[in-house]
Structure formats: structure tokens, C-alpha cells
TORRO-457559 format. One record per residue (C-alpha): x, y, z. Coordinates in steps of 0.05 Angstrom, whole numbers, padded with zeros to 5 digits, always signed. Layout:
<pts>
XYZ;...
</pts>
This chain:
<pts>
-00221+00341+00438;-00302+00332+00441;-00322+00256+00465;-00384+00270+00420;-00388+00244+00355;-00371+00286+00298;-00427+00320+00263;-00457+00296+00201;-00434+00316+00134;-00481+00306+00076;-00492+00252+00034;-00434+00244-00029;-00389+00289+00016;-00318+00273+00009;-00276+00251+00054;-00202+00236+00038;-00126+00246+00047;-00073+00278+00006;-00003+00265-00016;+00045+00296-00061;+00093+00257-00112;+00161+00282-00094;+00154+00270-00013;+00132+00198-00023;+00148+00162-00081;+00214+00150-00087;+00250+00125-00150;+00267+00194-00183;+00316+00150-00229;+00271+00097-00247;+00226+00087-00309;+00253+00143-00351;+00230+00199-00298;+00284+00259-00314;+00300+00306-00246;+00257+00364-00212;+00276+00425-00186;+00263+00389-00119;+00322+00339-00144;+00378+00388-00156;+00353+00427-00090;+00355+00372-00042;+00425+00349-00073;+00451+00422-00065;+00488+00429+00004;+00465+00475+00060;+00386+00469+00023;+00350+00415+00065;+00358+00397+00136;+00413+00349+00148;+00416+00336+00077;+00352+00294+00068;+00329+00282+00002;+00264+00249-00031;+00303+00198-00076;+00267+00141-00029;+00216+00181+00004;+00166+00132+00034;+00184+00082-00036;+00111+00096-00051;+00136+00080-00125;+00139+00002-00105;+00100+00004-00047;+00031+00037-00068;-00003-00036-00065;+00006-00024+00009;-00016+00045+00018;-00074+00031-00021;-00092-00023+00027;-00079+00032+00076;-00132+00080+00043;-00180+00021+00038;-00183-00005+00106;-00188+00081+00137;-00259+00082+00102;-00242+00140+00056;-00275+00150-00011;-00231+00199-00041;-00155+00203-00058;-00107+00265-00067;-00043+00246-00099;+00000+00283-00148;+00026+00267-00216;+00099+00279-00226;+00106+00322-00284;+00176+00299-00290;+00155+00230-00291;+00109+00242-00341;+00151+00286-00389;+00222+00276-00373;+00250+00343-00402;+00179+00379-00389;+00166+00381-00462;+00153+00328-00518;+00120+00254-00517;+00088+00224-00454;+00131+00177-00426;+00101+00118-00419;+00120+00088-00369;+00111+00138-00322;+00037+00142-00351;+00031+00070-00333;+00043+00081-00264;-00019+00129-00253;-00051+00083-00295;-00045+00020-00244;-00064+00071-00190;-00131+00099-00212;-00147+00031-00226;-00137+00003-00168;-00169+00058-00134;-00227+00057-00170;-00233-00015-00151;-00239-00007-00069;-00287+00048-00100;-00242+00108-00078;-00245+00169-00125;-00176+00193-00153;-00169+00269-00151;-00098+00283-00175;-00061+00343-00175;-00020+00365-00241;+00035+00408-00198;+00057+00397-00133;+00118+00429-00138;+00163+00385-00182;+00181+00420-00239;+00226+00390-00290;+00290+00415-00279;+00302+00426-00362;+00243+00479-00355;+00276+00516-00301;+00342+00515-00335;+00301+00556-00386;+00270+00601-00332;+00222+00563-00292;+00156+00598-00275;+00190+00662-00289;+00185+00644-00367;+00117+00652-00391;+00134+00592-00442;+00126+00547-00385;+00052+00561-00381;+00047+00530-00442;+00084+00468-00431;+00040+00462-00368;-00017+00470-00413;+00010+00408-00461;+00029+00365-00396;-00040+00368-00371;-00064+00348-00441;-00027+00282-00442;-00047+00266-00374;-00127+00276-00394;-00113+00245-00458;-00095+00178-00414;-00132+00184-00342;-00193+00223-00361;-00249+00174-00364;-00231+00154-00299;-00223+00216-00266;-00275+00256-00229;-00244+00324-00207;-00173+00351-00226;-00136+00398-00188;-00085+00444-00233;-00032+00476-00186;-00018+00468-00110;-00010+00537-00071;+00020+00571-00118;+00031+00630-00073;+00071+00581-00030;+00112+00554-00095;+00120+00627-00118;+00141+00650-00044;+00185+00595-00006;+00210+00583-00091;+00227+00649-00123;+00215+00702-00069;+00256+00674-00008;+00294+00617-00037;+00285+00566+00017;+00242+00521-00028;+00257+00499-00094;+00287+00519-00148;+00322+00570-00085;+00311+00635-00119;+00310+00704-00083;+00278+00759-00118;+00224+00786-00064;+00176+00818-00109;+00209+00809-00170;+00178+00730-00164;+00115+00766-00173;+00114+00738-00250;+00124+00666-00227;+00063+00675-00195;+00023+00710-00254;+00047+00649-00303;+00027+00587-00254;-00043+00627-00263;-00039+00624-00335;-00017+00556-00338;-00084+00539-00288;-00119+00579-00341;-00088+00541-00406;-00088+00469-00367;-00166+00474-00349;-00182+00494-00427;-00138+00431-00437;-00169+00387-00393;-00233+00401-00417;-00214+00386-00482;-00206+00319-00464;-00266+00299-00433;-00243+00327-00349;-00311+00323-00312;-00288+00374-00257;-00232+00422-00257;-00209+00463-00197;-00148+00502-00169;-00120+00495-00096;-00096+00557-00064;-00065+00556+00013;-00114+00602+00042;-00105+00643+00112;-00146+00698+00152;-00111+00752+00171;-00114+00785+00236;-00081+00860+00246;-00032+00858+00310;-00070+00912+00332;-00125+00964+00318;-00067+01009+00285;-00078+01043+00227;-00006+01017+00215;-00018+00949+00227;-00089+00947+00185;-00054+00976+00128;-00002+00927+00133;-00048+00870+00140;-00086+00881+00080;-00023+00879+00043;+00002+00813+00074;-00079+00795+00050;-00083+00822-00015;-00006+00777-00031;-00021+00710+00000;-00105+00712-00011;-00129+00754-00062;-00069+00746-00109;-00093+00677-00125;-00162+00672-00110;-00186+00748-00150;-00157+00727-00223;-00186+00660-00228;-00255+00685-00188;-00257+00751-00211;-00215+00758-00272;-00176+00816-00244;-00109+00815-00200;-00118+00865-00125;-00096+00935-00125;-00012+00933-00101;-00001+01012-00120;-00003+01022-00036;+00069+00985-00049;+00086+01011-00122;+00067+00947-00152;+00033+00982-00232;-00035+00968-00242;-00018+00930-00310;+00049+00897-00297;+00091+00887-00355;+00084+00808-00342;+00004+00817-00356;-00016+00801-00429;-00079+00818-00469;-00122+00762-00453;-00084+00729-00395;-00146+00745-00350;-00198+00715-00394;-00149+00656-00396;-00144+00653-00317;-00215+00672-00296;-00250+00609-00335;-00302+00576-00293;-00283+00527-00242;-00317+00475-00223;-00294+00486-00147;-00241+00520-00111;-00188+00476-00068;-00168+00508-00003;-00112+00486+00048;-00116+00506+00114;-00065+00500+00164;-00068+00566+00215;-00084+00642+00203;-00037+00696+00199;-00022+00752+00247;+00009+00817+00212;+00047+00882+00230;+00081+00940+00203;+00144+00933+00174;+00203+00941+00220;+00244+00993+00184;+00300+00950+00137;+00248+00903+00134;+00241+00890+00055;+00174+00871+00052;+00109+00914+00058;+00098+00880+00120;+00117+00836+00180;+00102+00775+00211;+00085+00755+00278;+00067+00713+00333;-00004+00689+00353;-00006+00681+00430;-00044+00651+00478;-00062+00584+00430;-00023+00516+00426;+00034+00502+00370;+00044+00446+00324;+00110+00414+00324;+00131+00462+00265;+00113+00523+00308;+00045+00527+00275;-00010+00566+00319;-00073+00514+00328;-00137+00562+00324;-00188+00514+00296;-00249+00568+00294;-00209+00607+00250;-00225+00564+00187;-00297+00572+00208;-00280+00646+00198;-00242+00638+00132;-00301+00599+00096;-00348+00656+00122;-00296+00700+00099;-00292+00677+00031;-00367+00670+00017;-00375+00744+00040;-00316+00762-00010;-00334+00730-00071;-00408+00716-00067;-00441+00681-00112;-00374+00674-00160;-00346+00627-00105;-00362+00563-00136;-00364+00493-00076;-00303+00487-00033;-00259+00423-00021;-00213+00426+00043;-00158+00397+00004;-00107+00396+00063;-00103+00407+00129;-00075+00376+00184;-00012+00385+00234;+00066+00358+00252;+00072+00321+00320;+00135+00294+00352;+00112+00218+00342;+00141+00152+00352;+00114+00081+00358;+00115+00061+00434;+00142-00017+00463;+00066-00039+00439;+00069-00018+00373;+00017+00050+00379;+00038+00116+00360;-00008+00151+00405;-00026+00224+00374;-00069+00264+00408;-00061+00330+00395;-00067+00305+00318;-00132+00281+00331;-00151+00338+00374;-00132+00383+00308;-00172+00342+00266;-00228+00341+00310;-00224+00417+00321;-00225+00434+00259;-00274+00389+00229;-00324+00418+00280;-00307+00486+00250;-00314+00461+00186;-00376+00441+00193;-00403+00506+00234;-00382+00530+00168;-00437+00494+00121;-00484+00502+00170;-00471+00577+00161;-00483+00566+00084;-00415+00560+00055;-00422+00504+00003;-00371+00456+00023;-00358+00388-00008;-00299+00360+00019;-00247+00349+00069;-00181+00316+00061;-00125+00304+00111;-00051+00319+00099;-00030+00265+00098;-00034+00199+00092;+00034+00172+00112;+00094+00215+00142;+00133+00240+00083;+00193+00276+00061;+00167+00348+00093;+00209+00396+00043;+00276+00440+00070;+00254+00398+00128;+00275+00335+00103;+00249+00277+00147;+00244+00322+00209;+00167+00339+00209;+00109+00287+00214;+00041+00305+00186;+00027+00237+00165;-00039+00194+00202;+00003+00138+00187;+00080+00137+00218;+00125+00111+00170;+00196+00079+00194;+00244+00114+00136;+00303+00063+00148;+00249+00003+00136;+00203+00027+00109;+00153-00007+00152;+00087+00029+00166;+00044+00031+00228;-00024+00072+00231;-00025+00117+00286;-00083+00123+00333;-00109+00191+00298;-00109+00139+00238;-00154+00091+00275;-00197+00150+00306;-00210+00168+00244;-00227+00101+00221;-00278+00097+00266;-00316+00170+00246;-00314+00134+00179;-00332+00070+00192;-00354+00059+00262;-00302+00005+00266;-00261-00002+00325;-00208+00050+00332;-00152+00010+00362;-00137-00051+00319;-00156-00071+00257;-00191-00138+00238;-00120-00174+00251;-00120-00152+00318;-00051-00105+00300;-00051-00050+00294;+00020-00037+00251;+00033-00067+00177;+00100-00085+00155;
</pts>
């Protein structure tokens, strides 16, 4: 970690934190919300480590008066949350519920009063589990239900809101989801998920027309990007890592930047796959406003090992430090996917957010109340250097948000994996900023780093 300040950022640059619905909020049975995939898959034995599920979560439901308070006093003037679809429309089709409507309601209010913009995301992974009883992402119907969500959301936030993000990583949703089955809804069809992936697209595609039909100011997508390194000069390996590229990178970023989908015949994938309508790229390739990318590590790539099943294998980067999920730390390489993707696309990349990244350490609040997280704020710092390398490069970037805000309900991981800048106490519920929190504070706000203006530095 650099004892120099961080470099400046230009003026209007945002700077925020994200959160998703399902790992923090809590109350999946309250206010008419009807179950998510994530529901049934965390209340299916053998799914999620020791059996965790999100039906508390960090009780962001009741407690967001307190988090808010939390965003307030970090200095941040932006906020990533997500919007329960479930919550929203019970069955996934149909009227708004209102009262779930009400909730996001009271919170873009209040965040527009401590003068922090709201930039929700539509999915983040909850799907209502009555779609997925009728085929999930695999059913090109639920495109369109996607499409009618995200107009009754406008219809009621819109004024308020100045940038909307349609889909989280949908590679991720379509991979750990449908491919592999370790995320919900725990399906594994390799790359027969490849249509699950195709129909989030379209539902961006119908969503943004949507949106914009109700007045949405600024309308992006957020795709988990990584660079991808060859395990060696091999043909072999290069082949191989152009593969793992053209699934996990240019799947998602081509169609709605270049209206077309990569070439897959070096695997057998058809040119026009049978889940690829007339008009479906027109649909997906609309303008966006800007492009959301989450960064966590890059990616090194082999041949496949014979049995293998995939076009491709996976392995380790050495030589560089680990996150507590295993992660590789290599901050310089987001400097080199932001190059990477302005020497892709050109001039049809539009401005880039940084709309997560951050990293898992094994915290816990010491006898004096700190959690004290350095190698999170050494991965913040890191990377926020590289991020700016990057824009003075020329890559258009407009904003950086940290996952997350508070330790959260991390997935098949349950409870085991801390990403938050705030720890959170699950049996109390009782929150205490952690010193990355307080360093970051201080970037921010010059303020001091340690306590805040109670002299405390935890918050019950």
C-alpha cells in the first residue's frame, strides 16, 4: 500500500459502493415479496455452505435507516443497490406490488436527501421462482417479463433516478446458474446454458427500450469482465485462451457493443444458433449510455485436459497474493483490461463505471472494537492506482464503486466470505466499520480515518 495520497479523479466522478438485494435485505416473506430462485436454492440441502440462507441477510429490509447513515458519513455520492424483482412482482408477471415499490421508494428518497445518487440494478440474480418453474432464462418468454418488470420500476423511480443498470454479470448468472449448477436455480447443462445467456441479452435489450420509455436518463449493462493470460506461449494454450475469452468477455460485451455474438465454430458452437431470432441483435445492440464492469482478478487459461468437458482449462496464477476466496490480487491487470477494452471496441465503447470490485479477508473486530483490514485496503488502493493509470491512458472512466458496503450473505458461500468495508455481526446484527471503511473515509473526505465524530468507531 502507497503512503501517498490517491490520485485525483475528475470533477462529477463517482465514487460509491454496491450491494445486491438477496445477500442483504432480509425479509423474503414480508410485504407480499413471493420466493427467488436464490430461496428454493439456499433451502435445498447440500446447495450452500453449512446451510446458510439470505432469509435475514444483514435485515437491510428494517435496517436501511442505518446503512444509509453508513453511506452518509463514508463521503460517497453514489449508491449501487438492487431491486428485488420478486419483491416487486411476486410471481414475476402481473401488477406491481406495492408495497415492495414503497420500499425503493423510501430509499431513493432518502438517498437523494444526504445527496447520494441511486443507481439500481434490475437483476442481481433473484429471479422469481414462478418464472423458473416455467423455464427461467432458458425460456425466451422471460425476456419479456424482464422487459415489463423494468417498466413498472421506471414507471415509479424514474424521475429520481440517474443511471440504471439492467443485468448483473450475466455470464456469471448463466455460468455458476445453468452451466455448472453451483449457483442458482442449480442447473447443469455446460453449453447447453448458452440460451440463458442469449435471453438475459434480450431482456437488457427489451428493458433499456423500456426504461426509456419512461423517462430513464442513463441506461447501462454490467458485465464481470477479466483479461486473459495464455499459460504459456503454446499454440495450445493461445487457442484455448481465446476460447475461455471469447465465453466470459466477448459473449456479453460484442452483442450489446457490436450487435453481433464472437465466432464459437473453433468448438462447434453454429454461427446462427437456433436460440437467435430475427431482430434479437438490433434489440441487444441499442445504445448504452455506459458500460458497467466488475473487476475482481484476471484469468489464466490452458488446454483442456483430455475428459475435460469444456474447450478449455483453468489455472493457477503464481507468484501474486490471494484473497481469502483464493482470488489472485494483480492490481495492474485492470489497468490492462480498460486498455484492453478501448483497443477492442474503439470508439463503440461508450464511458466505463467500475461497478464492483473489491476482495474477501478473514476479519473480525479485535478487544477495541477495530476490524483492522489491510490487505483490503491495500486492494483498494492497488487498484484504484491502476484505475486511474487507466484514464490517464485515455479510457473514459466515470466511476468506481466498492463491493461492498457491509459483509453480506456471499452466495453457495453462505456467511463464510467477507467483502464488506463494513463488518457486520450476523447473530446481532450490529455493525462496525472497518478500518478500510475509515481509510476510505478519509480519501473522500479528509476526515480522520480512525473514529468518527463520536469518537467510536462501531455503531450498534
Amino acid at each position: 500500500m502507497s503512503s501517498t495520497p490517491l490520485p485525483a479523479f475528475p470533477e462529477g466522478f463517482l465514487w460509491g459502493v454496491s450491494t445486491a438485494a438477496y445477500q442483504i435485505e432480509g425479509a423474503v416473506a414480508e410485504d407480499g415479496r413471493g420466493p427467488s430462485i436464490w430461496d428454493t436454492f439456499a433451502h435445498t440441502p447440500g446447495r450452500v455452505r453449512d446451510g446458510h440462507t439470505g432469509d435475514t441477510a444483514c435485515d437491510h429490509y428494517h435496517r436501511w435507516p442505518e446503512d444509509l447513515a453508513l453511506l452518509g458519513d463514508l463521503g460517497v455520492n453514489a449508491y449501487r443497490f438492487s431491486i428485488a424483482w420478486p419483491r416487486v412482482q411476486p410471481d414475476g408477471a402481473g401488477p406491481a406490488n406495492p408495497k415492495g415499490l414503497d420500499f425503493y421508494d423510501r430509499l431513493v428518497d432518502a438517498l437523494a436527501a444526504r445527496s447520494i445518487a441511486p443507481v439500481p440494478t434490475l437483476f442481481h440474480w433473484d429471479l422469481p421462482q414462478a418464472l423458473e418453474d416455467r423455464g427461467g432464462w432458458l425460456d425466451r418468454d422471460t425476456a419479456h417479463r424482464f422487459a415489463e418488470y423494468a417498466a413498472l420500476v421506471a414507471e415509479r423511480l424514474a424521475d429520481r433516478i440517474p443511471a440504471w443498470i439492467t443485468l448483473n454479470e450475466p455470464l456469471v448468472h448463466m455460468a455458476e446458474g445453468y452451466a455448472f449448477g453451483s449457483h442458482a436455480p442449480g442447473r447443469a447443462l455446460l453449453l447447453d446454458a448458452l440460451p440463458a445467456g442469449h435471453h438475459q441479452l434480450l431482456g437488457h435489450g427489451l428493458a433499456t427500450a423500456a426504461l426509456r420509455a419512461h423517462g430513464a436518463r442513463e441506461v447501462m449493462v454490467t458485465n464481470n469482465c477479466t483479461p486473459v493470460r495464455p499459460a504459456s506461449d503454446s499454440p495450445e494454450d493461445t487457442a484455448a485462451a481465446d476460447v475461455y475469452d471469447a465465453f466470459h468477455n466477448r459473449f456479453f460485451n460484442d452483442p450489446v457493443l457490436l450487435g453481433r455474438y464472437p465466432d464459437l465454430s473453433a468448438v462447434g458452437l453454429p454461427a446462427d444458433p437456433p436460440y437467435l431470432r430475427d431482430g434479437d441483435l438490433e434489440t441487444i445492440g441499442a445504445p448504452l449510455d455506459a458500460l458497467g464492469v466488475n473487476y475482481y482478478n484476471p484469468t489464466r487459461v490452458a488446454a483442456a485436459a483430455p475428459g475435460s468437458g469444456l474447450p478449455f482449462d483453468l489455472v493457477p496464477i503464481e507468484g501474486v497474493p490471494t484473497t481469502a476466496f483464493g482470488w489472485p490480487v494483480v492490481p495492474e491487470s485492470l489497468y490492462d483490461l480498460l486498455t484492453g477494452l478501448r483497443a477492442r471496441y474503439g470508439a463503440a465503447l461508450p464511458p466505463i463505471h467500475i461497478t464492483e470490485n473489491g476482495c474477501s479477508t478473514e476479519d473480525a473486530v479485535d478487544e477495541d472494537g477495530r476490524v483492522r483490514d489491510t490487505a483490503r485496503i491495500e486492494f483498494l488502493d492497488g487498484h484504484l492506482r491502476a484505475l486511474h493509470r487507466a484514464a490517464k491512458a485515455g479510457v473514459d472512466v466515470r466511476g468506481y464503486f466498492v463491493w461492498s458496503l457491509l459483509d453480506n450473505f456471499e452466495w453457495a458461500e453462505g456467511y463464510h466470505q467477507r467483502f464488506g468495508l463494513v463488518h457486520v455481526d450476523y447473530a446481532t446484527q450490529r455493525r462496525t466499520p472497518k478500518d478500510s471503511y475509515h481509510w476510505l473515509r478519509t480519501a473522500l473526505t479528509g476526515r480522520d480515518h480512525r473514529r468518527d465524530s463520536r469518537g467510536d468507531s462501531r455503531r450498534d
